[in-house]
Backbone bond lengths (Angstrom), bond angles and torsions (degrees), N, CA, C in turn:
res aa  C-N    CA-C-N  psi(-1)  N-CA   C-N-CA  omega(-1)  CA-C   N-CA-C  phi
1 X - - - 1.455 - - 1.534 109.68 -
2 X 1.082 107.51 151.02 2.008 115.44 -175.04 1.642 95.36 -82.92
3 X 1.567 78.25 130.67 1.867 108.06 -179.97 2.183 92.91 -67.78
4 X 1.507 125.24 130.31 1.168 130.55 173.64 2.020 96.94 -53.37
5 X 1.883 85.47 140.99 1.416 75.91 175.79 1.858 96.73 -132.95
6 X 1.723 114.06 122.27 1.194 121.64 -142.80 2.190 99.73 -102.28
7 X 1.531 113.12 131.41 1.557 86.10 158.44 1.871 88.95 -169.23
8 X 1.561 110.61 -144.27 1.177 114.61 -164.96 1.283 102.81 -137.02
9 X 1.584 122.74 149.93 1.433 100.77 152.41 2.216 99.85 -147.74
10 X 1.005 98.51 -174.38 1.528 104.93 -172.36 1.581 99.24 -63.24
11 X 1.684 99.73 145.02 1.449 105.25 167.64 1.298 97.40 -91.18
12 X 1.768 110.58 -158.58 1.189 122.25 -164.71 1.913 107.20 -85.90
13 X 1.533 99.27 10.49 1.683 105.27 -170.33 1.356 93.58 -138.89
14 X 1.330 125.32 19.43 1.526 132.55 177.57 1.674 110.08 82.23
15 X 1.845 112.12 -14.48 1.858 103.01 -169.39 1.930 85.49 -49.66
16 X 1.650 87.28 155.94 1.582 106.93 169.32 2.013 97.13 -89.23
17 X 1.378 97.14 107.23 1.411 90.97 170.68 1.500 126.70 -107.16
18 X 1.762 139.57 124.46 1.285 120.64 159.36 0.873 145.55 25.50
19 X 1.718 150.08 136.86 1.133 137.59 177.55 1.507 106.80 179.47
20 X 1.260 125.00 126.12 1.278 121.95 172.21 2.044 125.56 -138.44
21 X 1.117 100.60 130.54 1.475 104.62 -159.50 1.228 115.56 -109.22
22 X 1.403 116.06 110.49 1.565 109.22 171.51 2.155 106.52 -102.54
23 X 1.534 89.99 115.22 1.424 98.96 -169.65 2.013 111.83 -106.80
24 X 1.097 101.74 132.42 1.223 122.37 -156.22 1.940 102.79 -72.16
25 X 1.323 133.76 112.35 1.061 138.69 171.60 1.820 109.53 -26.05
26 X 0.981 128.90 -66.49 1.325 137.24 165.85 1.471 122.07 -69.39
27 X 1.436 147.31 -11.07 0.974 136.34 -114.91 1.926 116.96 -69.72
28 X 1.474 98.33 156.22 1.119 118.48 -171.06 1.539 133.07 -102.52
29 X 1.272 103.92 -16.77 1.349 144.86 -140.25 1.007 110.73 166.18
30 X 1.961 108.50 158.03 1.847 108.44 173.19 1.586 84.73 -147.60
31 X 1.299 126.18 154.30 1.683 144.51 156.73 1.299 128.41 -110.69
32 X 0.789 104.62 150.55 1.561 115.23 -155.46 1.762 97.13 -111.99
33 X 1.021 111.73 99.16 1.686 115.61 174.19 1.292 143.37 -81.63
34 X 1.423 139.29 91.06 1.328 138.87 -134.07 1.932 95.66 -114.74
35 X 1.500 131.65 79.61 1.363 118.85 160.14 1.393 123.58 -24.82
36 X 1.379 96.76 169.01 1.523 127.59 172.38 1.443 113.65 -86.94
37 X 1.541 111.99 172.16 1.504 113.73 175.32 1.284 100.20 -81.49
38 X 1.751 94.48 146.63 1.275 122.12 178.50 2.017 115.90 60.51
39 X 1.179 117.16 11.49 1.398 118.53 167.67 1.421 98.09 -88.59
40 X 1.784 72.67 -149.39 1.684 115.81 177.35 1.373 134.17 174.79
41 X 1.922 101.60 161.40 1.657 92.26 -164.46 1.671 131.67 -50.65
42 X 1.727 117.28 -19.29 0.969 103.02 -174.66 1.814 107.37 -101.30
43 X 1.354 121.03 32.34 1.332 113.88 152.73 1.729 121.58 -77.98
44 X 1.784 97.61 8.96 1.788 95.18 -171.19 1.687 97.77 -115.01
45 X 1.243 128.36 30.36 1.165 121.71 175.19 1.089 126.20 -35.48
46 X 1.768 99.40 -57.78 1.243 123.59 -131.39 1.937 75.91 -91.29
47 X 1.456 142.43 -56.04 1.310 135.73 178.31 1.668 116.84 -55.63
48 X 1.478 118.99 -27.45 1.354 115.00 151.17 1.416 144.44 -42.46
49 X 1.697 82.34 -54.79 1.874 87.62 158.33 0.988 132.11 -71.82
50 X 1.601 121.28 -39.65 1.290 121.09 165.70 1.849 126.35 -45.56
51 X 1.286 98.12 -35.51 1.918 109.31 169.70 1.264 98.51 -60.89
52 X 1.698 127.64 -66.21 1.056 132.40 -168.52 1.616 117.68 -39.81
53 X 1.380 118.72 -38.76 0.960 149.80 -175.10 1.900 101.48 -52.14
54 X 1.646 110.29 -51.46 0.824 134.61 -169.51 1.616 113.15 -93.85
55 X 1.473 128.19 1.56 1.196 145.46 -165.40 1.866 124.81 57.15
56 X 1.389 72.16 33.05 1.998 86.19 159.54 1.320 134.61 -101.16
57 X 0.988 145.43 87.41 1.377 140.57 173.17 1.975 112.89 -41.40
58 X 1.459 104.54 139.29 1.374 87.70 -179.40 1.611 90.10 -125.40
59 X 1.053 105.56 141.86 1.905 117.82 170.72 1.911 116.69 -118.77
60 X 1.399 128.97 93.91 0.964 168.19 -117.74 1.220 115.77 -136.97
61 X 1.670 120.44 82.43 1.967 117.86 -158.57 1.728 84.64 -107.74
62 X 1.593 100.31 143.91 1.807 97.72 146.55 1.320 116.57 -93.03
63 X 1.472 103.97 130.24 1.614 121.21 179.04 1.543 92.17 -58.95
64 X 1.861 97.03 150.24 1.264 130.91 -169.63 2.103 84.08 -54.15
65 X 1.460 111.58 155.46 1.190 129.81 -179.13 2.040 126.57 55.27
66 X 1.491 95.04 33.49 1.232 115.45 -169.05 1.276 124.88 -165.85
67 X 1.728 110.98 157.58 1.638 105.15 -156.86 1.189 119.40 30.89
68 X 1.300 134.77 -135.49 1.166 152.47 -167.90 1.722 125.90 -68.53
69 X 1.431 79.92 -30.56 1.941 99.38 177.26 1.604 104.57 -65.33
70 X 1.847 110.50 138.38 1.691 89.20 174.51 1.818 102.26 -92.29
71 X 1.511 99.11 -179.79 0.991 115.90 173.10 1.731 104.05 140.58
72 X 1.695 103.91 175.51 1.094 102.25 -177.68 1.775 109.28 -78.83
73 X 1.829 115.74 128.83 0.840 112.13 166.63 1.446 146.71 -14.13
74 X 0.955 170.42 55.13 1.555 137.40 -179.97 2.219 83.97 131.52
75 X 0.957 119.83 -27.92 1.321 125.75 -169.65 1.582 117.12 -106.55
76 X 1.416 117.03 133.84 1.307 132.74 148.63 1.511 138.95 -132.55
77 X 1.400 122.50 142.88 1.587 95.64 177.91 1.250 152.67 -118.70
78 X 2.146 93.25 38.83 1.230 97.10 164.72 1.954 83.08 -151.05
79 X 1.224 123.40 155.78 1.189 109.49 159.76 1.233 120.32 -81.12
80 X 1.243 135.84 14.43 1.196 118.18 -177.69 1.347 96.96 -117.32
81 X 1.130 121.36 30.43 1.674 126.99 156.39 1.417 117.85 -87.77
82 X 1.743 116.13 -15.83 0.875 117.29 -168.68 2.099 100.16 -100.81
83 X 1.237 112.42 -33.10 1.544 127.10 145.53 1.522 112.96 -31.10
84 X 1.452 131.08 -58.59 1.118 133.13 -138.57 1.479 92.23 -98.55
85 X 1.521 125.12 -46.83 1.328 137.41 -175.43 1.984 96.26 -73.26
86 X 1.121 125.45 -6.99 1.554 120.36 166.86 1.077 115.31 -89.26
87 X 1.650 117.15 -27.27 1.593 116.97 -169.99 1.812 88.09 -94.40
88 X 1.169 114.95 -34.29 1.870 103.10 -174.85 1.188 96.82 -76.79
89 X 1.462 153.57 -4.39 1.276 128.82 172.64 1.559 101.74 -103.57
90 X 1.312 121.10 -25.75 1.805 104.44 168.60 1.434 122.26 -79.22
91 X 1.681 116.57 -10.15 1.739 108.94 149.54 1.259 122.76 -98.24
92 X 1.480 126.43 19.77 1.684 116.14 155.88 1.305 122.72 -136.73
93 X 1.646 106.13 10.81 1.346 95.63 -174.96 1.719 90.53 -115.42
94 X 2.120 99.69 -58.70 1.933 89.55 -161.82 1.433 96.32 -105.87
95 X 1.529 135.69 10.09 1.422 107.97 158.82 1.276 128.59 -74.96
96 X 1.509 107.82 -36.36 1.704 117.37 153.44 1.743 138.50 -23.55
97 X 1.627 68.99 -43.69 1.865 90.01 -177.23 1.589 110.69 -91.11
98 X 1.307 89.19 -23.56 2.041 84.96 -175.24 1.039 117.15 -81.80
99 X 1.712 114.87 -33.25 1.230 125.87 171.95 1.688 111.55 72.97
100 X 1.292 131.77 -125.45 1.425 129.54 -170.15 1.745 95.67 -98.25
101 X 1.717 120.03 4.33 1.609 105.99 165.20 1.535 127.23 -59.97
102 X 1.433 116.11 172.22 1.276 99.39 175.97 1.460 110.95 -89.86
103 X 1.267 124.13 154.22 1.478 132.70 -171.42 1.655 115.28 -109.06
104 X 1.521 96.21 120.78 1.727 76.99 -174.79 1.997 95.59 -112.23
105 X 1.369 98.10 -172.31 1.746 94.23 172.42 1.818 87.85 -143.61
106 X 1.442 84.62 141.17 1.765 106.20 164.62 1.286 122.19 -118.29
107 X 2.110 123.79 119.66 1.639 99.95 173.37 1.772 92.84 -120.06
108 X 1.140 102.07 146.78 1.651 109.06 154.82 1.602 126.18 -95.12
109 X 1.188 117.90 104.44 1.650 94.69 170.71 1.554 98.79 94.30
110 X 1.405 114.44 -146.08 1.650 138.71 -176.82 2.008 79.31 -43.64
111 X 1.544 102.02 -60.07 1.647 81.60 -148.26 1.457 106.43 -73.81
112 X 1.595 124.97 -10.79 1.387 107.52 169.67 1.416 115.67 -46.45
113 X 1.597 111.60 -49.99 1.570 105.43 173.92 0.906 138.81 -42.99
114 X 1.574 110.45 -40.73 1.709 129.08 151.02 1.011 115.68 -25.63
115 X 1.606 110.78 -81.97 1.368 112.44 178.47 1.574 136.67 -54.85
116 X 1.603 112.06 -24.60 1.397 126.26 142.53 1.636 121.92 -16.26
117 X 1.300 91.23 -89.32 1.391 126.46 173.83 1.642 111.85 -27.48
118 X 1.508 106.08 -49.45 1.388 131.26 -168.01 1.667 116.58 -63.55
119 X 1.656 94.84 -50.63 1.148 107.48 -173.32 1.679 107.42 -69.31
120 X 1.369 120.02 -38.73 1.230 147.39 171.81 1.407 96.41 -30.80
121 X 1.745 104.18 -94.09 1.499 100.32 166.48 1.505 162.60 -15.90
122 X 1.701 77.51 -48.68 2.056 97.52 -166.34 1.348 105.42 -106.67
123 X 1.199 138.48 14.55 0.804 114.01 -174.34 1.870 162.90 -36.75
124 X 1.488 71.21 2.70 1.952 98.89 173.67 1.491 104.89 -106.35
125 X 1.564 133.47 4.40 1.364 140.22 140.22 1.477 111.22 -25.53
126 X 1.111 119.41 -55.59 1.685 119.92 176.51 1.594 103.31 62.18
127 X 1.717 91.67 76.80 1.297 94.03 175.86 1.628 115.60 -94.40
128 X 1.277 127.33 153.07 1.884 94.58 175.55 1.781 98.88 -94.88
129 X 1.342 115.10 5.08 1.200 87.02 173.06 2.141 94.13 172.21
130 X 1.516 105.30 145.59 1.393 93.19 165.75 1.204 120.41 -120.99
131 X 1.976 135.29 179.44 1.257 119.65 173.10 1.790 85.10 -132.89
132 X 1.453 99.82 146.18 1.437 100.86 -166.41 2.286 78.44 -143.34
133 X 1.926 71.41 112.68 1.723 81.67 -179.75 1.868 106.12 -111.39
134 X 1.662 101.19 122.22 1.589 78.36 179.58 1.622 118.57 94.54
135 X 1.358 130.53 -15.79 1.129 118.63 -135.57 1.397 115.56 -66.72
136 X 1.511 127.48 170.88 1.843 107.79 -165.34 1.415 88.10 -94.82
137 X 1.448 116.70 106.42 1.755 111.40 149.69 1.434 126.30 -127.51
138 X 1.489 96.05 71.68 1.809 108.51 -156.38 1.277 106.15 96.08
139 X 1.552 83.15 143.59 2.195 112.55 -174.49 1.347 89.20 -98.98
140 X 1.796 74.90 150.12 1.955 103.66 -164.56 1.751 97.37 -63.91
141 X 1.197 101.85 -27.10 1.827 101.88 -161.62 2.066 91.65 -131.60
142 X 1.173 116.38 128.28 1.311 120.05 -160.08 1.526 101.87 -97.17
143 X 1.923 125.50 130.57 0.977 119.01 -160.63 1.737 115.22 -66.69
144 X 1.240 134.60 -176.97 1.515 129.12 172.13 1.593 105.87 -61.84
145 X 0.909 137.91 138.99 1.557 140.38 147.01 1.682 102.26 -6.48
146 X 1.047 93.46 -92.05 1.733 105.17 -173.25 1.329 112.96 -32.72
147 X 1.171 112.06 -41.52 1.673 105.92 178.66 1.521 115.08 -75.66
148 X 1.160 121.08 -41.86 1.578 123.78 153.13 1.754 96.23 -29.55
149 X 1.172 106.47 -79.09 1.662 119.07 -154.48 1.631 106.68 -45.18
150 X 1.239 114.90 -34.61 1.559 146.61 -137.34 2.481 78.91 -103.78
151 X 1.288 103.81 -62.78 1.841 107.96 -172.96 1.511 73.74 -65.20
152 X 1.127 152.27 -107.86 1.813 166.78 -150.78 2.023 82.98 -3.27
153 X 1.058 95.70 -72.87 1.898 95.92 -169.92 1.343 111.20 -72.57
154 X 1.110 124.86 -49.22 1.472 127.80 -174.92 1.869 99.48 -41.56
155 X 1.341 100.69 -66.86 1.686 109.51 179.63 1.486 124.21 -10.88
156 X 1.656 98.36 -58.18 1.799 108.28 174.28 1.626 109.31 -87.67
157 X 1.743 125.59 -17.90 1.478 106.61 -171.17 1.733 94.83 -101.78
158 X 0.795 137.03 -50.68 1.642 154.56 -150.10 1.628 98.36 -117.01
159 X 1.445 136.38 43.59 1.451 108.87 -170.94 1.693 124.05 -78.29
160 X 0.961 99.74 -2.17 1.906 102.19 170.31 1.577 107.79 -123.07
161 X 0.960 116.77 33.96 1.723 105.54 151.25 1.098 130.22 -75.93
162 X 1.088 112.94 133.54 1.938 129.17 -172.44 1.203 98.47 -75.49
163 X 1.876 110.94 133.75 0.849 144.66 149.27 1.365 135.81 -140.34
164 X 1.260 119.91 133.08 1.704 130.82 -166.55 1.964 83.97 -48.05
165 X 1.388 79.12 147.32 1.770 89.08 168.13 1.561 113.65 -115.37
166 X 1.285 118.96 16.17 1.363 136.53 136.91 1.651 107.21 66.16
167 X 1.576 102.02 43.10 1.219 122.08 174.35 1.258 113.76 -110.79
168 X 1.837 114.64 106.13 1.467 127.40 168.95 1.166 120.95 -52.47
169 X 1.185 135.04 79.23 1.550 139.56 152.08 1.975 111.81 17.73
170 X 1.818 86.39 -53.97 1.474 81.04 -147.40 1.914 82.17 -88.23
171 X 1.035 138.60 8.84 1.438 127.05 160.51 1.486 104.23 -86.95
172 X 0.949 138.92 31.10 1.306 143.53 170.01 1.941 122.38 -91.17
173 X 1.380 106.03 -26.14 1.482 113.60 -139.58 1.543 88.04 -176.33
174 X 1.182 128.75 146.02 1.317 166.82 -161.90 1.982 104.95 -113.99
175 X 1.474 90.53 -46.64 1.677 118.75 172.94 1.761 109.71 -48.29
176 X 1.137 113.54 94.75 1.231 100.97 171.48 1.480 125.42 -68.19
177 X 1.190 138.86 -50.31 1.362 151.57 142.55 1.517 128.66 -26.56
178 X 1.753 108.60 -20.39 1.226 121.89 172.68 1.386 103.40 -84.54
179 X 1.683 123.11 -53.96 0.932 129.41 157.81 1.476 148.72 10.54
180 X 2.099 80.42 -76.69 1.492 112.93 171.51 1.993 106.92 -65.95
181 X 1.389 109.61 -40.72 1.428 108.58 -160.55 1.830 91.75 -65.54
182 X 1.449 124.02 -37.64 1.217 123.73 -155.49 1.942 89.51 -65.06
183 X 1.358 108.27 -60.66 1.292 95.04 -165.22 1.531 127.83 -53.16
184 X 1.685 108.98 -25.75 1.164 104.48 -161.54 1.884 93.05 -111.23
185 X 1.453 84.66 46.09 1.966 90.23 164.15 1.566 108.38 -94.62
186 X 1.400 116.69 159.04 1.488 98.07 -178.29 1.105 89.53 -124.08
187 X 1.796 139.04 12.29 1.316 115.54 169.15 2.106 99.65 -112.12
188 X 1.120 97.61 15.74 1.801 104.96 160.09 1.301 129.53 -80.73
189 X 1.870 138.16 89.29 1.800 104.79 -148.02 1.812 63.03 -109.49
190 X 1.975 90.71 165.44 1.635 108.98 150.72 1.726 127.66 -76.82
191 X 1.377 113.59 23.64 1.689 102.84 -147.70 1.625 92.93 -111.29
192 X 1.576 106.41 133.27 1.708 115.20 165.65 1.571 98.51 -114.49
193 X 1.464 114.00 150.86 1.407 101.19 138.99 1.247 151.16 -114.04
194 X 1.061 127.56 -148.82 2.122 107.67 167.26 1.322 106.85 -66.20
195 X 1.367 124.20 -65.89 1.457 110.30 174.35 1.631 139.68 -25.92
196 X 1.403 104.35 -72.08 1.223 125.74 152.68 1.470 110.77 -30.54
197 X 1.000 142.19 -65.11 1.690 138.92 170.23 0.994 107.12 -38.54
198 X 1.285 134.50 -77.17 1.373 137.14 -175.89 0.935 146.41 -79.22
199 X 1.773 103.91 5.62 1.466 127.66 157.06 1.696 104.19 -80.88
200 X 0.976 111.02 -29.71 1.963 124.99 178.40 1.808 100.98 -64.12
201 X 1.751 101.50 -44.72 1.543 100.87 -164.35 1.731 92.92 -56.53
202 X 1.132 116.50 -69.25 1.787 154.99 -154.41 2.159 81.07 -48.82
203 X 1.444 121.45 -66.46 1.135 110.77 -164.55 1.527 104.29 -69.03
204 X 0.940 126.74 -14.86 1.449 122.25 -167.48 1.213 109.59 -83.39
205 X 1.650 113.05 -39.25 1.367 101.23 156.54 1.634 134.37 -60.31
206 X 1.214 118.06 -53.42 1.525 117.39 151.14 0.844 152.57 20.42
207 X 2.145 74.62 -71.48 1.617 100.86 -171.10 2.045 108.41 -65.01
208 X 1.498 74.61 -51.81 2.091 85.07 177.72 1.395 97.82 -66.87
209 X 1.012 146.52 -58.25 1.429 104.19 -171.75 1.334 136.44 -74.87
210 X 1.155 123.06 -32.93 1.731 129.00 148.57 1.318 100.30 -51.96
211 X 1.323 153.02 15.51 1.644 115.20 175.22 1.132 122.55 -76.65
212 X 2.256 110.33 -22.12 1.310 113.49 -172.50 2.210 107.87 -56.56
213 X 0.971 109.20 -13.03 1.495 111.82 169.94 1.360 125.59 -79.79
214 X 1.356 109.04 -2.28 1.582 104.53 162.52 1.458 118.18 -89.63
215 X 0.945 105.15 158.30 2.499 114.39 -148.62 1.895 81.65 -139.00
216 X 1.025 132.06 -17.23 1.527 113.46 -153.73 1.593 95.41 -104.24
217 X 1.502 115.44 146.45 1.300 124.55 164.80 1.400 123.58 -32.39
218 X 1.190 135.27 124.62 1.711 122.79 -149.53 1.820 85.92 -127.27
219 X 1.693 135.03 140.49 0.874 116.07 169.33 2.052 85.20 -136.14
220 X 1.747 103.96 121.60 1.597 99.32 172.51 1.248 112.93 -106.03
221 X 1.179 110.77 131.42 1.902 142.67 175.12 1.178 93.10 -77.07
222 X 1.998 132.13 123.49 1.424 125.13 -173.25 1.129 99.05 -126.53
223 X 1.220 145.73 100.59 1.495 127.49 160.46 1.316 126.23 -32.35
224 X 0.942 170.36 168.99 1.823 160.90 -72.08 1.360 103.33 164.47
225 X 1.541 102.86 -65.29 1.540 132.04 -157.21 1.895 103.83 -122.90
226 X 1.221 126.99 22.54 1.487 131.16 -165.70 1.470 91.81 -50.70
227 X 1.568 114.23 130.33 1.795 112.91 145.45 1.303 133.54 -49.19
228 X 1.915 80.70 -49.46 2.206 113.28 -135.67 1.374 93.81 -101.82
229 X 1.680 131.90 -35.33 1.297 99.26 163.16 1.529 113.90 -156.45
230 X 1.174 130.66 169.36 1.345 121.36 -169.59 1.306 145.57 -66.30
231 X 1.303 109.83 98.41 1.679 111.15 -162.43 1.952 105.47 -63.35
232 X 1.437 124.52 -32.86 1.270 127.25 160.31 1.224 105.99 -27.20
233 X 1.371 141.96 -68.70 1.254 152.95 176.92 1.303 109.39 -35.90
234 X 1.543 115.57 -72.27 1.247 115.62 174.16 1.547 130.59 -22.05
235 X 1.639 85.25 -66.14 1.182 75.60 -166.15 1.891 107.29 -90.66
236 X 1.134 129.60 21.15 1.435 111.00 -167.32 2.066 75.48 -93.60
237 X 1.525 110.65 -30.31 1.532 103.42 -178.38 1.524 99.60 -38.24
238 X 1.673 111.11 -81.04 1.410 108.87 175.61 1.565 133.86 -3.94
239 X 1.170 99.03 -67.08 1.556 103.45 -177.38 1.146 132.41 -68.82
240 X 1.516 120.19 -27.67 1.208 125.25 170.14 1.812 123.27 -84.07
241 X 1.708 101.44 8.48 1.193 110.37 174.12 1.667 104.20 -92.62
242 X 1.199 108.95 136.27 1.632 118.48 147.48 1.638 129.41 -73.75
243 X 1.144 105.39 153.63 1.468 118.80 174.82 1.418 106.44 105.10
244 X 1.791 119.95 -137.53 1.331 125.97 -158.48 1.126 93.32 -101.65
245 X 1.335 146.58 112.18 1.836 144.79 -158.66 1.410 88.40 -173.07
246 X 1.922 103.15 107.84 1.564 124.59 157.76 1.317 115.89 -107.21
247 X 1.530 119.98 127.71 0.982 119.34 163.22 1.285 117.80 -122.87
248 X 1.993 122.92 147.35 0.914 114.47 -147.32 1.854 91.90 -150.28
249 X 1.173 99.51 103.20 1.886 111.44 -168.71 1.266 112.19 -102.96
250 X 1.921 113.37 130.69 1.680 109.77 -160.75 1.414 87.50 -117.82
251 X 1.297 98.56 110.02 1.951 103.24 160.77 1.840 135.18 -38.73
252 X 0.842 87.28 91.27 1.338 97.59 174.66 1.686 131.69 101.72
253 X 1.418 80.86 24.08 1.715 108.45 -165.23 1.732 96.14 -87.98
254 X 1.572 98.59 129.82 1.719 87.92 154.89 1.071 112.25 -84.63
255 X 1.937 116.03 -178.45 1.377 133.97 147.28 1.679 124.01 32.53
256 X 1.528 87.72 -94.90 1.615 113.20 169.13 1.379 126.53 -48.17
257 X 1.256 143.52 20.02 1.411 125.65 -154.69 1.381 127.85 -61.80
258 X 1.460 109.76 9.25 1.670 123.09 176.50 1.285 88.44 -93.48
259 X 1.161 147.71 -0.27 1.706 139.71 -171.30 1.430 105.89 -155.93
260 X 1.209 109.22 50.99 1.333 96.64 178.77 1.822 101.60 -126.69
261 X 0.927 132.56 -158.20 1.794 130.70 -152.21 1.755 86.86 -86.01
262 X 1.055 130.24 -54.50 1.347 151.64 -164.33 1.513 117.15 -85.31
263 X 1.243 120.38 7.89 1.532 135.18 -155.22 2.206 87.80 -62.52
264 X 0.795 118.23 -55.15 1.719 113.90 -167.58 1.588 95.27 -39.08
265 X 1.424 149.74 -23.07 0.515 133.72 -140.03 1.677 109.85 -102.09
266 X 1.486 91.58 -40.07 1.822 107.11 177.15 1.390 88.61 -91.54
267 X 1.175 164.10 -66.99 1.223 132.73 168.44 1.840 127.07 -13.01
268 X 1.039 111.66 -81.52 1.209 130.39 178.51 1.733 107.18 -46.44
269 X 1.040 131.15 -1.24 1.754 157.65 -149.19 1.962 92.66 -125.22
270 X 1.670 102.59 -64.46 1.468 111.77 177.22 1.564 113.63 -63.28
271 X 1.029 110.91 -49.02 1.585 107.93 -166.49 1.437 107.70 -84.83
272 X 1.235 139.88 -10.34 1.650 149.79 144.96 1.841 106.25 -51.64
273 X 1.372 102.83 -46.30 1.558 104.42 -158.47 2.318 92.83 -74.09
274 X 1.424 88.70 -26.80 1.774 77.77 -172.66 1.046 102.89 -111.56
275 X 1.537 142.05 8.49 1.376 128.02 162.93 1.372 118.72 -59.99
276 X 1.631 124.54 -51.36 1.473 108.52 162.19 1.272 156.81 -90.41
277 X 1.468 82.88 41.08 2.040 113.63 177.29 1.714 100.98 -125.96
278 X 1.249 89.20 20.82 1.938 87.63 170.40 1.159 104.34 -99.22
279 X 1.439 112.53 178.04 1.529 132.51 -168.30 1.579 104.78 -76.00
C-alpha cells in the first residue's frame, strides 16, 4: 500500500492549505477528495488505499478552518472560498500529477456540496466523472424557526460566533468503535458559525438550481437511514438530472457509509463505478 505523502499548497487567497496524497504505484487515475464538516483529509486513508489498490491515486486537502488547514474553525466567509480553494488545489497539486489520466472528484457531506458547487462552476475541470456520497442538501431534522431567524441576523452582526453544530457522533455509524475513534480525534471540532450556516443555506440552493450544468458522469452514495441530512433531497436532485447519473441507496445505513459496519460494500459499488472510466 502507498506510504501517505503530506504538504501544502496556496489557496485561492494564497493561505498555505493541507493536503495529503496517497499515490498509487501504477497509477491509472487520480481523485480529488473533498471532506465533510468538521473532519478531515486523513479520516479517508483507509478508502485511499483501497483506490490505490485499484490504480487510483487519491489527493485529499483540509478545507480552510479544519484539520490541518488554518483558519477559524467551524467558520468561513464566503462559500465560495471553499469552491475556489478546490479548483486551486486540482490545478497545482493533482492535475500536475495526473497528467493526461482521467480525473475524478469525491465530496461527502459539507464537501459533496463543495464538490457540487465545483462542478457547477468549472466546468472546463474535465472531470471524467464524480461520486457525491451524502451530499449536504438539507438537514435530516429542520432547525426551529427562530434559530433560522436568530443565524439570518447573527450572520451580518456576530458572523463568526461559535456554535456546536449539533451533530451526534453516534448517528453517524452503526460502528461502535468507529464512533469512539471519531470522538476522541483531536483534529475533528463540533463548531459552525452564523455565517457558515447560511452560506451552506444560500449554496444549497444553487447547488439545485445550477445542477442542470453538470455534463460529467454523476455516481450518488445514499444513506438508507441518514440522521444529519436529507437523503430525499439527494436523491429527488438525482432524478431530475439528465445524462449518465447512478444512484445507489444502502438500507439502513447512516451518514457515514465509508465507516459504517458494512462499508466493503459501498466501496466495492465505488471502485466498479470508476474502473471503466480509467485510462
Amino acid at each position: 500500500m502507498p506510504a501517505a505523502r503530506q504538504g501544502t499548497f496556496p489557496g485561492a487567497d494564497g493561505t498555505p492549505l493541507f493536503y495529503v496524497a496517497w499515490e498509487a504505484p501504477a497509477p491509472a487515475g487520480a481523485l480529488l477528495l473533498s471532506h465533510g464538516i468538521g473532519e478531515h483529509s486523513g479520516r479517508y486513508a483507509e478508502l485511499a488505499r483501497e483506490l490505490a489498490a485499484h490504480g487510483v491515486s487519491t489527493y485529499a486537502l483540509d478545507h480552510r478552518g479544519n484539520g490541518r488547514s488554518p483558519g477559524q474553525r467551524g467558520h468561513v466567509g464566503r462559500f465560495g472560498e471553499f469552491v475556489a480553494d478546490l479548483e486551486a488545489f486540482r490545478r497545482t497539486v493533482a492535475a500536475p500529477v495526473a497528467g493526461p489520466l482521467p480525473l475524478f472528484l469525491f465530496g461527502h457531506s459539507l464537501g459533496g456540496l463543495i464538490a457540487l458547487r465545483h462542478l457547477e462552476a468549472h466546468p472546463e475541470a474535465g472531470f471524467a466523472g464524480a461520486v457525491l456520497s451524502a451530499p449536504a442538501l438539507g438537514v435530516a431534522v429542520e432547525a426551529p424557526r427562530w434559530k433560522v431567524a436568530l443565524a439570518g441576523v447573527l450572520t451580518h452582526l456576530l458572523p463568526a460566533l461559535p456554535f456546536s453544530n449539533h451533530i451526534d457522533p453516534a448517528l453517524l455509524s452503526h460502528d461502535e468503535e468507529y464512533v469512539r475513534r471519531y470522538r476522541d480525534d483531536p483534529l475533528v471540532h463540533p463548531r459552525i458559525t452564523p455565517r457558515l450556516y447560511t452560506e451552506i443555506v444560500a449554496a444549497t440552493r444553487l447547488a439545485v438550481e445550477e445542477a442542470p450544468r453538470i455534463s460529467v458522469p454523476l455516481l450518488f452514495v445514499v444513506p438508507g437511514d441518514d440522521r444529519i441530512v436529507r437523503s430525499a433531497a439527494t436523491e429527488a436532485l438525482a432524478r431530475s438530472l439528465r445524462g449518465n447519473v447512478t444512484v445507489r441507496v444502502y438500507p439502513g445505513f447512516y451518514h457515514e457509509v465509508l465507516n459504517e459496519v458494512e462499508r466493503e460494500r459501498v466501496v466495492r459499488d465505488i471502485t466498479a463505478w470508476i474502473a471503466p472510466r480509467l485510462a
